[in-house]
N, C-alpha and C positions, 0 to 999 in steps of 0.2 A: 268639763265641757260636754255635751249632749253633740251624739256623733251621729250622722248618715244614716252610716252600716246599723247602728242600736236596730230601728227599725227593721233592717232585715235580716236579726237573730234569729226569727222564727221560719226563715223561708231556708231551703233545701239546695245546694248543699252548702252555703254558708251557714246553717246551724252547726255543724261538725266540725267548722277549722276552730282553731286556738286563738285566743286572743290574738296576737302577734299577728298574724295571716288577717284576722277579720282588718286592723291597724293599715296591715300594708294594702287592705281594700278599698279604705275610707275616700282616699282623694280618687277614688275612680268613680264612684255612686255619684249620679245625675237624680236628680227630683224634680220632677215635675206634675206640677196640677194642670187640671183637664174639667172642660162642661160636657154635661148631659149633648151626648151629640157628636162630641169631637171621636175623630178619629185616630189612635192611640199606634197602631200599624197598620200596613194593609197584606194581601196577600202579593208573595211575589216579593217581597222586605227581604233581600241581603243584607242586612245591618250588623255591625258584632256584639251584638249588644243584649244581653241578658236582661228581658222585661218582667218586673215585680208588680203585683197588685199588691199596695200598700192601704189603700182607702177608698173605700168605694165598691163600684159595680160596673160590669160592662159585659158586653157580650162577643161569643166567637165566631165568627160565621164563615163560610165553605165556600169553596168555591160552588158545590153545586147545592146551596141554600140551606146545606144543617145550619141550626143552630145550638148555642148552649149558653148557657146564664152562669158566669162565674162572680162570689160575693167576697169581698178581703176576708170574712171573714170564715168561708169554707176550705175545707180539707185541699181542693184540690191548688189554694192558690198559695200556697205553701211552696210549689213548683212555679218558674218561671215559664210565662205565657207563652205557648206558640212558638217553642223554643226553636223546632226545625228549619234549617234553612234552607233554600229561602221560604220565608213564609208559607200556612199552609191557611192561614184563618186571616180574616179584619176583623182587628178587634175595637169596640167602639163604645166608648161610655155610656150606662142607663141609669146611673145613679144620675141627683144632683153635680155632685161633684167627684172629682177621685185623683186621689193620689199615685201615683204611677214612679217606680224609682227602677232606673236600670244601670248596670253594670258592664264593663267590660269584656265579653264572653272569654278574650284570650285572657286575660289575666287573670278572672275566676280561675278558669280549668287549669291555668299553672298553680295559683297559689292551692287550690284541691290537692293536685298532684303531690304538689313538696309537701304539704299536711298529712297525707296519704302515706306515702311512705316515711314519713322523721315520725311516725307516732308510733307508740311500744306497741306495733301486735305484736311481741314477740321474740327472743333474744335472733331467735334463727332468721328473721327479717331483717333485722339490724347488724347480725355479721355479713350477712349477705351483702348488704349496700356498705357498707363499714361507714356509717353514717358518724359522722361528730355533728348532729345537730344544730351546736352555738354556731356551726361555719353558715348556715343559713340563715340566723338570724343577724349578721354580721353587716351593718347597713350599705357599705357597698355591692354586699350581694342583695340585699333589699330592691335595693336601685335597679342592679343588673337586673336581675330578670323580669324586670316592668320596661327594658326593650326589645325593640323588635329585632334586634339579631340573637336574642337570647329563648323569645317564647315560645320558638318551638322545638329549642334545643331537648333531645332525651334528654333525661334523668340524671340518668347514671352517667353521659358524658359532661353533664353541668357540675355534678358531682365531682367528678375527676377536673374537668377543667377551676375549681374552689382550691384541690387538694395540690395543685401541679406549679400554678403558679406563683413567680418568684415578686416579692419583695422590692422597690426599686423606690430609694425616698427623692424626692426634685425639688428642687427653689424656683422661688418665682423668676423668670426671664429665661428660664432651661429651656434647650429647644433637646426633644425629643425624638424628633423626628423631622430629617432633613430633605427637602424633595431634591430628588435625583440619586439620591443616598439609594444602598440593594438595603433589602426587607430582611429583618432577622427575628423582630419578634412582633405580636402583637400585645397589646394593652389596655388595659383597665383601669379606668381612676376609682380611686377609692376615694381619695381627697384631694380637694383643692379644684380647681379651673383651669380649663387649657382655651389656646382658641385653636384654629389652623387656618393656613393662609395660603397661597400659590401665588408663586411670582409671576408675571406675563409678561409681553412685550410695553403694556402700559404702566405696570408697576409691580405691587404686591396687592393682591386683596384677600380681604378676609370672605373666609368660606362658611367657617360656624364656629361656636364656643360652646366645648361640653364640661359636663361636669362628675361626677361621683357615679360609679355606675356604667357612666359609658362609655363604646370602646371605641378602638380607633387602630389603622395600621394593617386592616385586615387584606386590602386591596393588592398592594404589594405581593402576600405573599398565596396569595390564588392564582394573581396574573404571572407570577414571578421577573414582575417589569419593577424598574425604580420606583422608588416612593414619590407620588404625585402631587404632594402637598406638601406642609411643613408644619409641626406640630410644636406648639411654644408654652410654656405653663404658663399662668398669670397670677398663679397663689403658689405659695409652698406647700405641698401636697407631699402625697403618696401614689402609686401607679402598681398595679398588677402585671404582670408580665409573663406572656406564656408561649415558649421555644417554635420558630418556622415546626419542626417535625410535629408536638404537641398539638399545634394548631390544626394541621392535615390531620390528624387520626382523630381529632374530637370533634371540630368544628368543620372543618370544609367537607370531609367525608364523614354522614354519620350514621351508616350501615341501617338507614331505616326504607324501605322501599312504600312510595307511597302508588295507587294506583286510581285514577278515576272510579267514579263509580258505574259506568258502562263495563269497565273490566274486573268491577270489581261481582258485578252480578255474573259475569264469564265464568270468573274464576269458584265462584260459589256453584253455580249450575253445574262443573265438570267436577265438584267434587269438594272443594275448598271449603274448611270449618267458620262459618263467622260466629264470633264473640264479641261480646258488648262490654264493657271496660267498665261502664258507669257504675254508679253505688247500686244496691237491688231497692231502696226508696225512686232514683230516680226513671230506673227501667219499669218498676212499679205503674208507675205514673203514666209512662209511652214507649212502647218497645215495637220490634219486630218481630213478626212470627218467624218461627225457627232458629231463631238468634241466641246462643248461650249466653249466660251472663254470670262472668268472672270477674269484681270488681279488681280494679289496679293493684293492690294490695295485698290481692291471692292469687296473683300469677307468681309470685316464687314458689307458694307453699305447693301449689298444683303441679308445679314443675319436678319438685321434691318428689311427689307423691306419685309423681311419674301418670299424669294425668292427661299428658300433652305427645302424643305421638309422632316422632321423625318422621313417618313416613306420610305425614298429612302435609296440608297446609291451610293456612288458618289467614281469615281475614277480620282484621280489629275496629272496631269504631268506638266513638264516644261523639260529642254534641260538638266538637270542633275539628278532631285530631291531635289534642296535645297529649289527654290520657294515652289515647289511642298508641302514639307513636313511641312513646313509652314501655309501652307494653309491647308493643313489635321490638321495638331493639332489646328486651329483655328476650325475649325468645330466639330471636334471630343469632343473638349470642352462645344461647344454649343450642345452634344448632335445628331451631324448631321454625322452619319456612314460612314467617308470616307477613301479612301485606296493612296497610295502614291506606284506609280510604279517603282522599280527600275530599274536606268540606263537612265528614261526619254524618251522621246518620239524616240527612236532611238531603243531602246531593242521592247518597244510595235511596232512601224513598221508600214508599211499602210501611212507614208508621203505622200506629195504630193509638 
């Protein structure tokens, strides 16, 4: 069957994930065709949304009236349009026609991430994460990290939260989870269907029904107040399950400090090293002057190589913050003070 994603094999950095990764891309890809005219974004667009020129023509234009002609089938459109956010161009069709395909920015730059590091550069990258691979491709973790309490989990505690939790098999009509009951664990459906419901003075009503992937139980043990709902399976399933303490050191606390990008120019101005996370294809394309660029991949080796000085502090970015924060709790671990800017090189500004 002829997919989506096929289409955007040749665009960057979706040419470098693994089949698997490109698969769990597929239901995120949007297509849309467009006339001579239309307008495809404008400037000032917070959207999360990774735009492709797939077919066609159209142009970019400034706020203070550059312009430039990009064709599906030049160099530059290989890279997603106008990436910075918020917008920094309106872009607007000059072809006849054009095909236009965009993606999810946060689930790109995770599934990047997880691609990025489960790939052999290296035995000494892969002792380091102590990576088992298949745990990733494992379709409840599929699931998992296509939501939003998981995208912008670091790495390495998505890693540990794969590797920690326990095993729990359920039958259909299991109540899991009792309101009023204290909080002891959180959980993950790998299989099967739950719904949840809370009882009120009018009766019981139901609140949602998840499934494979997603989790549930977390509220309890942040507020450390009873359980405010009730959780009941509706299939015989499976459940992930991961300890009150496990949950605070991976998920509620997760050692990653993010800062605006007002503080995050402070902190560069007095001294502070920033670094660009993304591939050297996509800094290629638009970077910042003065801006290293160490992609995600090569912050262990550089660590090794003792490349990164204690006594500095380093501000990270990438096109959203997922790389980015990544790469600060790797550093932050090894002791090396780094900051994580939100919104990604688009809020910080100063592009080129």
């Amino acid at each position: 069957m002829h997919r989506q994603i096929e289409k955007l094999k040749s665009k960057v950095p979706v040419e470098s994930l693994r089949e698997d990764c490109m698969a769990r891309l597929e239901e995120h890809v949007i297509a849309s065709s467009y006339a001579k005219g239309d307008v495809v974004f404008r400037i000032g667009d917070d959207d999360d949304q990774a735009i492709f020129l797939v077919e066609g023509a159209l142009s970019l234009a400034s706020a203070d009236g550059r312009e430039v002609g990009i064709d599906a089938g030049h160099p530059s459109a290989r890279f997603a349009l106008a990436n910075l956010k918020p917008r920094l161009y309106e872009g607007t069709v000059t072809s006849d026609e054009a095909l236009i395909m965009g993606l999810s920015m946060g689930v790109l730059e995770r599934c990047t991430a997880i691609d990025q590091i489960s790939q052999d550069h290296g035995p000494e990258i892969q002792d380091d994460f102590n990576l088992d691979t298949a745990l990733l491709r494992q379709p409840w973790v599929v699931q998992m990290l296509q939501t939003k309490e998981f995208i912008l989990l670091p790495i390495e505690n998505l890693i540990q939260v794969i590797e920690r939790v326990e095993d729990v098999p359920v039958k259909a009509g299991e109540v899991v989870i009792e309101q009023g009951a204290p909080g002891e664990y959180f959980y993950i459906i790998a299989e099967g269907r739950a719904k949840i419901t809370r009882t009120t003075p009018g009766g019981e009503v139901k609140l949602d029904e998840i499934g494979p992937g997603e989790p549930f139980g977390e509220s309890a043990l942040i507020s450390d107040l009873p359980r405010n709902a009730t959780v009941t399976m509706l299939q015989d399933g499976a459940l992930k399950r991961l300890s009150r303490s496990d949950f605070k050191e991976l998920l509620e606390t997760q050692y990653v400090p993010w800062v605006g990008p007002g503080e995050a120019r402070k902190l560069v101005k007095d001294g502070a090293i920033p670094i660009d996370v993304r591939t050297e294809e996509e800094v290629a394309q638009y970077s910042i002057p003065g801006v290293k660029n160490v992609p995600l991949f090569m912050i262990r080796v550089r660590l090794r190589q003792g490349r990164f000085n204690p006594e500095n502090t380093y501000v990270v970015f990438c096109d959203s913050g997922i790389r980015s924060a990544t790469a600060a709790f790797i550093l932050n671990q090894n002791h090396i003070p780094a900051y994580v800017v939100k919104g990604g090189l688009g809020r910080y500004g100063g592009a080129r």
